[in-house]
PDB file with SEQRES, HELIX, SHEET and CRYST1 records, atoms N, CA, C and O in Angstrom:
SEQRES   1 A   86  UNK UNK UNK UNK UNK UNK UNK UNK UNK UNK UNK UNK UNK          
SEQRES   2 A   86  UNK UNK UNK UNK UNK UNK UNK UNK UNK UNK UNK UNK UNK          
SEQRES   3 A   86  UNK UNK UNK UNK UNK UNK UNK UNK UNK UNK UNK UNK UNK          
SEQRES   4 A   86  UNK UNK UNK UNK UNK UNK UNK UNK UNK UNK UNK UNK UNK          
SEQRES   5 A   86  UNK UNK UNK UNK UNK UNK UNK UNK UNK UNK UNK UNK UNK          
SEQRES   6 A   86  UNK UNK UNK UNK UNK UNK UNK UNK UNK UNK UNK UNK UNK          
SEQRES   7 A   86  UNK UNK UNK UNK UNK UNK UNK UNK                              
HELIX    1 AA1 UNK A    2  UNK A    6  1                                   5    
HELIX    2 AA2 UNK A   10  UNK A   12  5                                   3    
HELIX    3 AA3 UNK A   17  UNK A   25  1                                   9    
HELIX    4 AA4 UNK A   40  UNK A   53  1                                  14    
HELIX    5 AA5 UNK A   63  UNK A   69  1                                   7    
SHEET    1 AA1 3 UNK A  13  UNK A  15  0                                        
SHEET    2 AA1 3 UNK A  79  UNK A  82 -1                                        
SHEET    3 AA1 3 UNK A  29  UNK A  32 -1                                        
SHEET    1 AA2 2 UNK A  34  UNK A  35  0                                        
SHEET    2 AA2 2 UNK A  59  UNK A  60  1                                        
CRYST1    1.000    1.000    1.000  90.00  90.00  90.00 P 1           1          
ATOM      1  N   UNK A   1       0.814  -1.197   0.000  1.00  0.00           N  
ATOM      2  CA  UNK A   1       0.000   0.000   0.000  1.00  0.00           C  
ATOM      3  C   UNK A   1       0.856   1.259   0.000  1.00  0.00           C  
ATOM      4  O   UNK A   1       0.548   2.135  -0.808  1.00  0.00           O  
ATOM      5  N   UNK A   2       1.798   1.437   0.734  1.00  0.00           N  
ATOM      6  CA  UNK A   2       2.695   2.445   0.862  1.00  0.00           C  
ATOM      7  C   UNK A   2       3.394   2.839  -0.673  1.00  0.00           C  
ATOM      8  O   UNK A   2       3.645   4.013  -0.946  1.00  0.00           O  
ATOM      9  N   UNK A   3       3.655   1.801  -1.562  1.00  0.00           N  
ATOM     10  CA  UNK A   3       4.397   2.042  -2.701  1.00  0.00           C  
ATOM     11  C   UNK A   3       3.371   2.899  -3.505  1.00  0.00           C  
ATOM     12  O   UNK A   3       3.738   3.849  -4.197  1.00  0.00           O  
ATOM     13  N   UNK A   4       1.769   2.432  -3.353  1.00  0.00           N  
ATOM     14  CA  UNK A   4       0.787   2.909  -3.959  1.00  0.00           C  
ATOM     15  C   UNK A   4       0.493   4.533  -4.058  1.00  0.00           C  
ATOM     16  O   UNK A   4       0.084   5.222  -4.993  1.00  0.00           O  
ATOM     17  N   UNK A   5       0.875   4.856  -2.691  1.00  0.00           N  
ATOM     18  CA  UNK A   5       0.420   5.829  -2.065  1.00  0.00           C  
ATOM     19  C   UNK A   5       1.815   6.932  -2.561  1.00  0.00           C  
ATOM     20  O   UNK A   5       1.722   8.155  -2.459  1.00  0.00           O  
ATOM     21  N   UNK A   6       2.780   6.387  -2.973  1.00  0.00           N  
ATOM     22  CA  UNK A   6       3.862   7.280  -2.782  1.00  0.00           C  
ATOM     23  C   UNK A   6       3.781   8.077  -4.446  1.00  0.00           C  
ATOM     24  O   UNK A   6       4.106   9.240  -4.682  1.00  0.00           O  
ATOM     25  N   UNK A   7       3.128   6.817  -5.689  1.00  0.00           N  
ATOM     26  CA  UNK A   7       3.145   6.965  -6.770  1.00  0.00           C  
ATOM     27  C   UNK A   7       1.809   7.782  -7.422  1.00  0.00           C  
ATOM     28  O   UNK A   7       1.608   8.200  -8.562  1.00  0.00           O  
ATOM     29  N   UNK A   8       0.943   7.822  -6.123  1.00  0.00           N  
ATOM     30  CA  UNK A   8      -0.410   8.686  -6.260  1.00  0.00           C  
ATOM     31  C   UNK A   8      -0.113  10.145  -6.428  1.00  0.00           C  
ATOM     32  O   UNK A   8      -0.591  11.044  -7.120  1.00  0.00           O  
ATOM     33  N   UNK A   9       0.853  10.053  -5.540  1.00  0.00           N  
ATOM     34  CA  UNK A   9       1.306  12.038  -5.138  1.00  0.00           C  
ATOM     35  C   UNK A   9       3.002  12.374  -5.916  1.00  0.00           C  
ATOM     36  O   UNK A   9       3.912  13.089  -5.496  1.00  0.00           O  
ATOM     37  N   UNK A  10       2.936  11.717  -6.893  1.00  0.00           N  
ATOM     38  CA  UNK A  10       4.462  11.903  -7.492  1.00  0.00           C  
ATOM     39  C   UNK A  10       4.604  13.240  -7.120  1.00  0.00           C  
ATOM     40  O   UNK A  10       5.264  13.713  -6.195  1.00  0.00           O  
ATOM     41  N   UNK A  11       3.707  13.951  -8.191  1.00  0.00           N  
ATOM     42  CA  UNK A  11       4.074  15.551  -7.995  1.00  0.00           C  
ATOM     43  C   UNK A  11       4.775  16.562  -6.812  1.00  0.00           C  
ATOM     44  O   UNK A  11       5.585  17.486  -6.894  1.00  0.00           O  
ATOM     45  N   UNK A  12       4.016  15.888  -5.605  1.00  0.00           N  
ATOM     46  CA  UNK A  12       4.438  16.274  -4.181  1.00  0.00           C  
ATOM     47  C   UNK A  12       5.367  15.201  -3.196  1.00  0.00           C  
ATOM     48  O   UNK A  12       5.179  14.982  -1.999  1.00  0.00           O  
ATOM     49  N   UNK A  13       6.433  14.600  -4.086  1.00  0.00           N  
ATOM     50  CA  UNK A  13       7.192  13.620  -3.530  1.00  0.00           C  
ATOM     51  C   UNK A  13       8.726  14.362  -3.555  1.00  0.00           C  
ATOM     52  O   UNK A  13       9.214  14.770  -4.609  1.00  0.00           O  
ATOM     53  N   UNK A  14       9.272  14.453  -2.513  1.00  0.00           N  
ATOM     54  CA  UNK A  14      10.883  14.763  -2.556  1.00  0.00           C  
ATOM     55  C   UNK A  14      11.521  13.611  -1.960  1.00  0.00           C  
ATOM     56  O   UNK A  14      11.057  13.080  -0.951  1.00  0.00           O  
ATOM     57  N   UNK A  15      12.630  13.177  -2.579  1.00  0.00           N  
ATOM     58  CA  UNK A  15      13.490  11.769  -2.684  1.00  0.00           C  
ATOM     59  C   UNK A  15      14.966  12.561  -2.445  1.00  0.00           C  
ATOM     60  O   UNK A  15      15.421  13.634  -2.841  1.00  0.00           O  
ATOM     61  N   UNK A  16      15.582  11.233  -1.405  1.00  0.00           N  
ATOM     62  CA  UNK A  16      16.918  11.766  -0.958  1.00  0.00           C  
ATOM     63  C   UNK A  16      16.398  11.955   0.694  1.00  0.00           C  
ATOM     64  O   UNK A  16      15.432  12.629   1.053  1.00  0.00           O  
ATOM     65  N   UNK A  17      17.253  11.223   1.515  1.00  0.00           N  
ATOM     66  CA  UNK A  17      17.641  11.765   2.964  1.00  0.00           C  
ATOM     67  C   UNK A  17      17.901  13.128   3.038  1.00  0.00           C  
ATOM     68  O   UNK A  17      17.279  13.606   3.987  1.00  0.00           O  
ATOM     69  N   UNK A  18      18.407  13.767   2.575  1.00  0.00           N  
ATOM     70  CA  UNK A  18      19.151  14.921   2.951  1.00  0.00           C  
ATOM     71  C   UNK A  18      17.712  15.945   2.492  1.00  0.00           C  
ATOM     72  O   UNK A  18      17.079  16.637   3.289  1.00  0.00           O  
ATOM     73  N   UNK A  19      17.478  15.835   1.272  1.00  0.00           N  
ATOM     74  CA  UNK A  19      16.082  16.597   1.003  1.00  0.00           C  
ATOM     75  C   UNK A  19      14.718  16.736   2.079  1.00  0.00           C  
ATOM     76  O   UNK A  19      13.917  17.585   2.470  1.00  0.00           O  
ATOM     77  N   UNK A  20      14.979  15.600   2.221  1.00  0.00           N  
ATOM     78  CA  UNK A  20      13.913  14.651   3.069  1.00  0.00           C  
ATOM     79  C   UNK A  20      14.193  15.671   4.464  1.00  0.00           C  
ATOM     80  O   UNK A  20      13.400  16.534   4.838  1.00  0.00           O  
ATOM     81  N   UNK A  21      15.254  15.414   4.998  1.00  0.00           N  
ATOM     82  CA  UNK A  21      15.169  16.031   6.755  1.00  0.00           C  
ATOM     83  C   UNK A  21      14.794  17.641   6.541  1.00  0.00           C  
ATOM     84  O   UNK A  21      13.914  18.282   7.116  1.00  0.00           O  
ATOM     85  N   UNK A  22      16.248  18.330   4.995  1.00  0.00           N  
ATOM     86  CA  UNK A  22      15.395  19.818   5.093  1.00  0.00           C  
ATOM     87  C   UNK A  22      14.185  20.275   5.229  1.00  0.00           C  
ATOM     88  O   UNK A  22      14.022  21.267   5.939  1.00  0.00           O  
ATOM     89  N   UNK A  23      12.941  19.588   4.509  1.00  0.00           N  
ATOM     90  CA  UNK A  23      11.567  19.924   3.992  1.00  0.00           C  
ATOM     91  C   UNK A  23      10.869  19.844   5.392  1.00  0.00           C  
ATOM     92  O   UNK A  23       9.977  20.486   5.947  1.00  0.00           O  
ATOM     93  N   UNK A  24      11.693  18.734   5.735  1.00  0.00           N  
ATOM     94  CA  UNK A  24      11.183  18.072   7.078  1.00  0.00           C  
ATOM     95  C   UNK A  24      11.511  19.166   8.253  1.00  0.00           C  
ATOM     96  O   UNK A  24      10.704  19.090   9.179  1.00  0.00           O  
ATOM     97  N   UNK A  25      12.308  19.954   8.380  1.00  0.00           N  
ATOM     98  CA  UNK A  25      12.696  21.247   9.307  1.00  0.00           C  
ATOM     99  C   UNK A  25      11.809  22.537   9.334  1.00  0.00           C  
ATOM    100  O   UNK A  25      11.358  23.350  10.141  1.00  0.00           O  
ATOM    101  N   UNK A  26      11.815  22.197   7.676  1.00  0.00           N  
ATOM    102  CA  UNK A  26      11.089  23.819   6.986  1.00  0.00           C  
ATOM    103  C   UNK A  26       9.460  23.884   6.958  1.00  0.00           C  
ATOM    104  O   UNK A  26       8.780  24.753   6.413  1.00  0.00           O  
ATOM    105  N   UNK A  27       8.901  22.480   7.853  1.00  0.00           N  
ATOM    106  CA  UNK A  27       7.891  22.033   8.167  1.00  0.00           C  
ATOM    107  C   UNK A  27       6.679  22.071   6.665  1.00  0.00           C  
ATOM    108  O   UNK A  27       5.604  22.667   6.723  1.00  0.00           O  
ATOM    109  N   UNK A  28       7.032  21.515   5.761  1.00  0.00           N  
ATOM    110  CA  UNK A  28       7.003  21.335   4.671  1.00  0.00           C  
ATOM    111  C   UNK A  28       6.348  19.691   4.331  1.00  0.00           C  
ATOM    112  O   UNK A  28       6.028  19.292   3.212  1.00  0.00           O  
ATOM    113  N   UNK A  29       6.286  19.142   5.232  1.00  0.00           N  
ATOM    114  CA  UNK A  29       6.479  17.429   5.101  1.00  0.00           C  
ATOM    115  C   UNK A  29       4.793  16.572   5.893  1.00  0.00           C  
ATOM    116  O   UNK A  29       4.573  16.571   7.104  1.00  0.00           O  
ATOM    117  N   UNK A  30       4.128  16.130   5.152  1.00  0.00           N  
ATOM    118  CA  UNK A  30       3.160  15.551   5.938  1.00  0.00           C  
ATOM    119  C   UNK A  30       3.295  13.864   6.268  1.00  0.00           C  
ATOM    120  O   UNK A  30       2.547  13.174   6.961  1.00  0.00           O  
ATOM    121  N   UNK A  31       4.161  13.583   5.737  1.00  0.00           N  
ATOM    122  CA  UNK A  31       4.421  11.876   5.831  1.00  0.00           C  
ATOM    123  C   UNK A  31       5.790  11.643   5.229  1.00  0.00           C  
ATOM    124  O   UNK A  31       6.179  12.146   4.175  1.00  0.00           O  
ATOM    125  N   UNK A  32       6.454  10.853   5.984  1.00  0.00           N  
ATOM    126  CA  UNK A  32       8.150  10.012   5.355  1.00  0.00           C  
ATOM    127  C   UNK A  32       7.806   8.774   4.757  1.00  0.00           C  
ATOM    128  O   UNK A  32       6.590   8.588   4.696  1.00  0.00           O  
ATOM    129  N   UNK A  33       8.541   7.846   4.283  1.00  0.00           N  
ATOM    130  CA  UNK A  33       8.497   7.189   3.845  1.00  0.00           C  
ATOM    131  C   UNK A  33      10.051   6.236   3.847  1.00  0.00           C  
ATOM    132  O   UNK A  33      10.665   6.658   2.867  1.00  0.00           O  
ATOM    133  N   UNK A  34      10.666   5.449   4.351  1.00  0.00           N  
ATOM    134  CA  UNK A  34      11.923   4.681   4.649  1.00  0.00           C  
ATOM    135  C   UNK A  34      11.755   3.511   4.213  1.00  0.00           C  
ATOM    136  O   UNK A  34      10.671   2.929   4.225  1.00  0.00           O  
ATOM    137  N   UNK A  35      12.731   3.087   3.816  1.00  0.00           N  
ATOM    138  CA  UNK A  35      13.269   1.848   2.980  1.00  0.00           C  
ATOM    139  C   UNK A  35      14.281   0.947   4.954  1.00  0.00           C  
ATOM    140  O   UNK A  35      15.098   1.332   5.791  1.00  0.00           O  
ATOM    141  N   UNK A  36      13.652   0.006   4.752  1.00  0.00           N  
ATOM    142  CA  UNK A  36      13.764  -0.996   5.555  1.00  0.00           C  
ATOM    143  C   UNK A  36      15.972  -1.535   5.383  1.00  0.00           C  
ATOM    144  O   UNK A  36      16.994  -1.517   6.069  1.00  0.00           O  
ATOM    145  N   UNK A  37      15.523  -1.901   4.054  1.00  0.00           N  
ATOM    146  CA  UNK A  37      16.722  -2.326   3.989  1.00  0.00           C  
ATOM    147  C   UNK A  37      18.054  -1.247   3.177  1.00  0.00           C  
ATOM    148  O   UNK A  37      18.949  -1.670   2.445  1.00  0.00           O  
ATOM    149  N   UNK A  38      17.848   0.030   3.539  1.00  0.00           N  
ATOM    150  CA  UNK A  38      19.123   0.976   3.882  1.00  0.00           C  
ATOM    151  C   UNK A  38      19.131   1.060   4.419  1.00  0.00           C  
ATOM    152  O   UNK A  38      18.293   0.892   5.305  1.00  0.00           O  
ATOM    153  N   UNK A  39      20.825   1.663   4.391  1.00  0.00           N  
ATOM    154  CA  UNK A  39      21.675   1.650   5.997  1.00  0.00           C  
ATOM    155  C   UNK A  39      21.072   2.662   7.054  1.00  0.00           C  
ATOM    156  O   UNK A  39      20.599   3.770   6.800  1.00  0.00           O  
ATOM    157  N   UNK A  40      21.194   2.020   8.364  1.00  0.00           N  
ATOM    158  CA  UNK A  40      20.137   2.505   9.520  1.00  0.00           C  
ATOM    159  C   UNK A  40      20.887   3.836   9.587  1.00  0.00           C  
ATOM    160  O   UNK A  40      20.290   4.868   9.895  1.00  0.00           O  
ATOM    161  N   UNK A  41      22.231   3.818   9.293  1.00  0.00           N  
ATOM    162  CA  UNK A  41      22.867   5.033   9.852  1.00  0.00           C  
ATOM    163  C   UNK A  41      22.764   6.263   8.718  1.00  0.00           C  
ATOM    164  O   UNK A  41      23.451   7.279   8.823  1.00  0.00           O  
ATOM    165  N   UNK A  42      21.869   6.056   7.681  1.00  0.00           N  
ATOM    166  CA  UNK A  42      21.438   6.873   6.722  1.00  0.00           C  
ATOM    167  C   UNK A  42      20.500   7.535   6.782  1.00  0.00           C  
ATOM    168  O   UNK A  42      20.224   8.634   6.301  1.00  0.00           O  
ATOM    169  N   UNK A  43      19.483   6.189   7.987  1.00  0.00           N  
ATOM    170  CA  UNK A  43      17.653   6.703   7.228  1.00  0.00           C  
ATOM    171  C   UNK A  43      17.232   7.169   9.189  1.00  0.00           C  
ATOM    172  O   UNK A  43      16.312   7.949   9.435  1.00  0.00           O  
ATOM    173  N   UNK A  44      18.200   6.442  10.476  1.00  0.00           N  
ATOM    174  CA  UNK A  44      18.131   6.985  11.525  1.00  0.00           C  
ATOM    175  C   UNK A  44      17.463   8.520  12.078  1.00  0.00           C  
ATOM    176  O   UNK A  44      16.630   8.745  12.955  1.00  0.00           O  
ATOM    177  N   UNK A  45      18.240   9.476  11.130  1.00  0.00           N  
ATOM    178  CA  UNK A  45      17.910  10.623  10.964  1.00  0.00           C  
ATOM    179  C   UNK A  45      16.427  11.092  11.030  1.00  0.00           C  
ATOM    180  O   UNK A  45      15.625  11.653  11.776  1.00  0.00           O  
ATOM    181  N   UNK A  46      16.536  10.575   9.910  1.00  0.00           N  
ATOM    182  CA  UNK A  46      14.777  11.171   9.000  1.00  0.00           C  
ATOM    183  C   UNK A  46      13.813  10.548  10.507  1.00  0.00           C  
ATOM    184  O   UNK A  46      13.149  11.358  11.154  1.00  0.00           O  
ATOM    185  N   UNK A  47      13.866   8.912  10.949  1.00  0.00           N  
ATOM    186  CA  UNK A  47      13.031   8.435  11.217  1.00  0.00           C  
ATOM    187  C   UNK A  47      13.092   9.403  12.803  1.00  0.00           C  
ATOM    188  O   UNK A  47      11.989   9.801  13.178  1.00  0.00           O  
ATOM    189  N   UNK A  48      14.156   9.727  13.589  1.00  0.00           N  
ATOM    190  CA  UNK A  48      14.231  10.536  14.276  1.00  0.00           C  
ATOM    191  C   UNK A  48      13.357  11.627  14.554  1.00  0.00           C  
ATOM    192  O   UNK A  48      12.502  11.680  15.439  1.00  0.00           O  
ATOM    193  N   UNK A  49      13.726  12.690  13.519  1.00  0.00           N  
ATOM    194  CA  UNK A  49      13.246  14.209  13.512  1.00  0.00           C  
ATOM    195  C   UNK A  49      11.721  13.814  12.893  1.00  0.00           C  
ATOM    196  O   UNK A  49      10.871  14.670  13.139  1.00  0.00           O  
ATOM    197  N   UNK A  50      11.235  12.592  12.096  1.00  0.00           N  
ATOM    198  CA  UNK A  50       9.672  12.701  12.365  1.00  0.00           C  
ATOM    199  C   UNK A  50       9.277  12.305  13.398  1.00  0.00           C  
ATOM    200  O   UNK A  50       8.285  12.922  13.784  1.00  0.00           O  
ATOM    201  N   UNK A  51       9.649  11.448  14.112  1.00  0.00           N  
ATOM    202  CA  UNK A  51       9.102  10.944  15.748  1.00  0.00           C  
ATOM    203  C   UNK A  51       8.847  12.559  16.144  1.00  0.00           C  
ATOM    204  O   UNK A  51       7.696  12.945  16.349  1.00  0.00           O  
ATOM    205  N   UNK A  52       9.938  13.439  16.235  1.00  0.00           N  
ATOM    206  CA  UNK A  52      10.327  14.813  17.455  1.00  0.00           C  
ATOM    207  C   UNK A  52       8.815  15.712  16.689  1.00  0.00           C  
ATOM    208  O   UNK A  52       8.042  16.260  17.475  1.00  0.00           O  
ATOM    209  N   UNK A  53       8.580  15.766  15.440  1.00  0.00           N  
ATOM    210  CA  UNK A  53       7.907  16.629  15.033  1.00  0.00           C  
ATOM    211  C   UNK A  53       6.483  16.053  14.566  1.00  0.00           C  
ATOM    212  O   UNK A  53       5.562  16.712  14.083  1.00  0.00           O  
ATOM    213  N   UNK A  54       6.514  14.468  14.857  1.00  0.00           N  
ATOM    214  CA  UNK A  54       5.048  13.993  15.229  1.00  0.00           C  
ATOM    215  C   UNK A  54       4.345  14.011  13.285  1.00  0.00           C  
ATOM    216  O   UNK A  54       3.273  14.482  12.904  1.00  0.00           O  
ATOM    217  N   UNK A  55       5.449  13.312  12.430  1.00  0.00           N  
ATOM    218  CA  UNK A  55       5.271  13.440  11.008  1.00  0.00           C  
ATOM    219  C   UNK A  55       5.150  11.957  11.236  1.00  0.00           C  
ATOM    220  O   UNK A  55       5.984  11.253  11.806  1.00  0.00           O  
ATOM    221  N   UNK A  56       4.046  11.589  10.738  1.00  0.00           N  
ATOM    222  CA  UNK A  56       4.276  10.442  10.104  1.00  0.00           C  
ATOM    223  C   UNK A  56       5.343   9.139   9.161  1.00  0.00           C  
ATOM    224  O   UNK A  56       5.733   9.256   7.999  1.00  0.00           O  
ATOM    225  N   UNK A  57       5.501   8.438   9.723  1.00  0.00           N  
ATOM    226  CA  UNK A  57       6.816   7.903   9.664  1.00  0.00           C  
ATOM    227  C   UNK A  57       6.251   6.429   9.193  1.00  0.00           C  
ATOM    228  O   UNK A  57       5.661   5.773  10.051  1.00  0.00           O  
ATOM    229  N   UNK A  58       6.401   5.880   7.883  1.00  0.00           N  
ATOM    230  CA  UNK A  58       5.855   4.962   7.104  1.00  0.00           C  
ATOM    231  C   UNK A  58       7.208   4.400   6.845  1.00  0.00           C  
ATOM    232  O   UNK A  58       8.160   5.130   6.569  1.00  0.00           O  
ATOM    233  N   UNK A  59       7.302   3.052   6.937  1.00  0.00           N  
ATOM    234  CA  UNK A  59       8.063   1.846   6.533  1.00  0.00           C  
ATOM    235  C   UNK A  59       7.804   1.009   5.418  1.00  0.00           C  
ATOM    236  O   UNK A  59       6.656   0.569   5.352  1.00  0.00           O  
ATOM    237  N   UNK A  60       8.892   0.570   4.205  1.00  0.00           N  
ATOM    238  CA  UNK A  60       8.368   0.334   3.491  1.00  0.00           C  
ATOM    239  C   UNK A  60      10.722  -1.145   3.176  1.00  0.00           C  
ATOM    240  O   UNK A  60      11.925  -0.943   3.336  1.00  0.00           O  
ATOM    241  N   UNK A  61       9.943  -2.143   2.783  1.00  0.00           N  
ATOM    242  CA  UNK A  61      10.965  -2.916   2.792  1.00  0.00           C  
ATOM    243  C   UNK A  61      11.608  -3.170   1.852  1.00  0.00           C  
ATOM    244  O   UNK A  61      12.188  -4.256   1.858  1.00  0.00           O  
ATOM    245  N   UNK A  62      11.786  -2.101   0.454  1.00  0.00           N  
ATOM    246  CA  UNK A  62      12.792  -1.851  -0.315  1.00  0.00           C  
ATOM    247  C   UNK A  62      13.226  -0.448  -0.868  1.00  0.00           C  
ATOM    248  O   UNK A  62      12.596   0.573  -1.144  1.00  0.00           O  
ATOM    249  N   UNK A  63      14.467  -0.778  -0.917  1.00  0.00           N  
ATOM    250  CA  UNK A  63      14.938   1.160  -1.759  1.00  0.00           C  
ATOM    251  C   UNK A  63      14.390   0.744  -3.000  1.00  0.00           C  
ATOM    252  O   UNK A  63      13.277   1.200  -3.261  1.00  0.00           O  
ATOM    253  N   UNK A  64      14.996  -0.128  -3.945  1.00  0.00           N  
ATOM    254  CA  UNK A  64      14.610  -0.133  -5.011  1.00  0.00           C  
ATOM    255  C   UNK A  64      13.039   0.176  -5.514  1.00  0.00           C  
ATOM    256  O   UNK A  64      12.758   1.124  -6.247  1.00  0.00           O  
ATOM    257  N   UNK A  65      11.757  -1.096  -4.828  1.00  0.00           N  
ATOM    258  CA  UNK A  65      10.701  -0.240  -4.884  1.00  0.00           C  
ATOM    259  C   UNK A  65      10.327   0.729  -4.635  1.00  0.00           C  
ATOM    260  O   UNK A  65       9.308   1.127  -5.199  1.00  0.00           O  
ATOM    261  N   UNK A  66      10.943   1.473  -3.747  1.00  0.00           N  
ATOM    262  CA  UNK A  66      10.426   2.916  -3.103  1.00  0.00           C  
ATOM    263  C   UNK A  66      11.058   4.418  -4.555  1.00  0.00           C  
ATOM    264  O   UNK A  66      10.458   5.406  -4.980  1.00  0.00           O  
ATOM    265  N   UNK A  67      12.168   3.974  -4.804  1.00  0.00           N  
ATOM    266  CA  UNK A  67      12.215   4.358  -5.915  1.00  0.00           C  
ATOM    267  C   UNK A  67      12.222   4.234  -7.465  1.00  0.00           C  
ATOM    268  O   UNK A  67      12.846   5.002  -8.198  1.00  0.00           O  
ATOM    269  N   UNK A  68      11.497   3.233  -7.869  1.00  0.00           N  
ATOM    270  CA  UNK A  68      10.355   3.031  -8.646  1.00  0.00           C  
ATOM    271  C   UNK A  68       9.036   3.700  -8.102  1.00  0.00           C  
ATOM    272  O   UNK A  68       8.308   4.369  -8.834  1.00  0.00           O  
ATOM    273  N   UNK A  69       8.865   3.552  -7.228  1.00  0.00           N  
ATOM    274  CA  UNK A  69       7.390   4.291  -6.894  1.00  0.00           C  
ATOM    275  C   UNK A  69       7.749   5.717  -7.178  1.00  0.00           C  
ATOM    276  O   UNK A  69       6.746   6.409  -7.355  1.00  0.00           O  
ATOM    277  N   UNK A  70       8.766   6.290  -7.263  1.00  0.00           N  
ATOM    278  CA  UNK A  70       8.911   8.015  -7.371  1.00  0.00           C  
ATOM    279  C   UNK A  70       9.129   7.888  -8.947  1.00  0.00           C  
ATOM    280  O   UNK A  70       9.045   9.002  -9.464  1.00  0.00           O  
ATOM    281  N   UNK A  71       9.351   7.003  -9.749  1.00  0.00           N  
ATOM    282  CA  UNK A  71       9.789   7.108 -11.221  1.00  0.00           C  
ATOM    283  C   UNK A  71      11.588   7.463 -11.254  1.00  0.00           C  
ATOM    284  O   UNK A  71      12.232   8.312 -11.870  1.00  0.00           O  
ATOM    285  N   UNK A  72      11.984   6.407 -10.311  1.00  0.00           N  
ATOM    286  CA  UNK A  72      13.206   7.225 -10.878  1.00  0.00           C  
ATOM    287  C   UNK A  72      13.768   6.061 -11.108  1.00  0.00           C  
ATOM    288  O   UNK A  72      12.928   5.169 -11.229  1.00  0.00           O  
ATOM    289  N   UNK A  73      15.047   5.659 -11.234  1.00  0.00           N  
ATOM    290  CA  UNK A  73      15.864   4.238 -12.000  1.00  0.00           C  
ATOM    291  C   UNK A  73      16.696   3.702 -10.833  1.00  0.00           C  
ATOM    292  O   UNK A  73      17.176   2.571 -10.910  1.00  0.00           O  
ATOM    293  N   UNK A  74      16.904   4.548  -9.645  1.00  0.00           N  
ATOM    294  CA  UNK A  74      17.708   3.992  -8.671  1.00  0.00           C  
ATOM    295  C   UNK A  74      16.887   4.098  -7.366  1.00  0.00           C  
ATOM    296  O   UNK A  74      15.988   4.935  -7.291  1.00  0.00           O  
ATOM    297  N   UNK A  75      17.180   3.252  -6.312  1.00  0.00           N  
ATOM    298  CA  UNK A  75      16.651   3.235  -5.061  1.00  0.00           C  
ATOM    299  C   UNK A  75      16.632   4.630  -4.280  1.00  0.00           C  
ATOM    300  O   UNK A  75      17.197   5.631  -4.720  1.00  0.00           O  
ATOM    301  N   UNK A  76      16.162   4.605  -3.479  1.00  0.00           N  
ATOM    302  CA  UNK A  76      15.737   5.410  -2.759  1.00  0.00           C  
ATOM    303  C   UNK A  76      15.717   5.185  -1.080  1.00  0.00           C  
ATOM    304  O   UNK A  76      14.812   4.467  -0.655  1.00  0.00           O  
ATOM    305  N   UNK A  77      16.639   5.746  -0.137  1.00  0.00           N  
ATOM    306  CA  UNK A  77      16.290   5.353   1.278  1.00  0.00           C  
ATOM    307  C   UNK A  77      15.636   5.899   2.073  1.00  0.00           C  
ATOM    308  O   UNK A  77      15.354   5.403   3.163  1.00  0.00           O  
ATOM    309  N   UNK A  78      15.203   7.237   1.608  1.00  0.00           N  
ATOM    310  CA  UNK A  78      14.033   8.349   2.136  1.00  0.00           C  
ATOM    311  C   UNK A  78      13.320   8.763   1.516  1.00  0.00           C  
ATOM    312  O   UNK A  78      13.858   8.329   0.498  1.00  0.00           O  
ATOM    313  N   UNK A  79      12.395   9.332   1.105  1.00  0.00           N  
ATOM    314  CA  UNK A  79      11.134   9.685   0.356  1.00  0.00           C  
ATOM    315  C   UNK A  79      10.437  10.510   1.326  1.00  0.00           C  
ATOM    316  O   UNK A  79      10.209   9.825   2.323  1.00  0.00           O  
ATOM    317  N   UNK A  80       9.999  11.710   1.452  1.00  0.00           N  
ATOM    318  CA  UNK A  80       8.563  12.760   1.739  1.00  0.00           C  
ATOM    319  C   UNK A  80       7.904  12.787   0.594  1.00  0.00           C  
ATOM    320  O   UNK A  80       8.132  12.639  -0.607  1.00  0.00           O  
ATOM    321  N   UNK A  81       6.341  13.195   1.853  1.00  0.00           N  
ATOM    322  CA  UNK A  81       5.521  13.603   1.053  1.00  0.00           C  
ATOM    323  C   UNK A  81       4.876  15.288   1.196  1.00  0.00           C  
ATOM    324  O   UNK A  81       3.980  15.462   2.023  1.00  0.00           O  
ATOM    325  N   UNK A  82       5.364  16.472   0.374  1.00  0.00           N  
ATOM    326  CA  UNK A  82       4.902  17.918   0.488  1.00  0.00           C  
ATOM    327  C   UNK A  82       3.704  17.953   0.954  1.00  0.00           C  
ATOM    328  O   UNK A  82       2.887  17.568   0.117  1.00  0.00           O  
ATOM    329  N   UNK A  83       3.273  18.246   1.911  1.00  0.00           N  
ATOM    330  CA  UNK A  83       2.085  19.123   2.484  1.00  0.00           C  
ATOM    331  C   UNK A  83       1.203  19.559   1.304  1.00  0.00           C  
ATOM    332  O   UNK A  83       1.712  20.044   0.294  1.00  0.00           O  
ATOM    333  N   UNK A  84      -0.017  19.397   1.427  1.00  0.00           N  
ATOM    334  CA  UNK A  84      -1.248  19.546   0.158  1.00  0.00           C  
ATOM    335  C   UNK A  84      -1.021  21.378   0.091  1.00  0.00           C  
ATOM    336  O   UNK A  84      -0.775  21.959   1.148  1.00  0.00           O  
ATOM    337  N   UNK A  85      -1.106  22.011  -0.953  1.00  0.00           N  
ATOM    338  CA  UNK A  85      -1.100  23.193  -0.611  1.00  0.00           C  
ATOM    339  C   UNK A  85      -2.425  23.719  -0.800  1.00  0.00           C  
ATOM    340  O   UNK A  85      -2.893  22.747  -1.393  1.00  0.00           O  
ATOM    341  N   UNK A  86      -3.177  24.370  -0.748  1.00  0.00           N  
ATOM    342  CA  UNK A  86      -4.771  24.699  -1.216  1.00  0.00           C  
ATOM    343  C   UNK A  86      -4.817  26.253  -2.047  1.00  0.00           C  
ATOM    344  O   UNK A  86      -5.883  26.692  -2.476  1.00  0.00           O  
TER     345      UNK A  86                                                      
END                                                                             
């Protein structure tokens, strides 16, 4: 379900840890998305600062699918999802 959900909202998807925690600071972020099997000391972070800021924090048990679900050709160990804007 999670892969489903990630490929629904391409438009409002930012890929990359590092992207991922900024958006995630700049309170920008309504849900994460982590790959199970990257390195803990990569995705630790992200899963961290959404616990502290009460973001939704979704598990999902491959990079590779997780990035296929964004359309891109290589895995992925973090994934957000942008805040709906109205």
């Amino acid at each position: 379900m999670s892969y489903e959900k990630v490929m629904q909202v391409k438009s409002r998807v930012i890929i990359g840890t590092k992207q991922t925690l900024k958006a995630m600071k700049n309170d920008q972020v309504s849900a994460v998305f982590v790959a199970d099997d990257a390195d803990i000391h990569i995705t630790q972070k992200v899963v961290h600062l959404a616990n502290r800021l009460g973001i939704v924090c979704n598990h999902v048990d491959s990079m590779d699918k997780l990035g296929n679900a964004c359309g891109i050709d290589v895995g992925a160990a973090a994934v957000a999802i942008k805040k709906a804007e109205f």
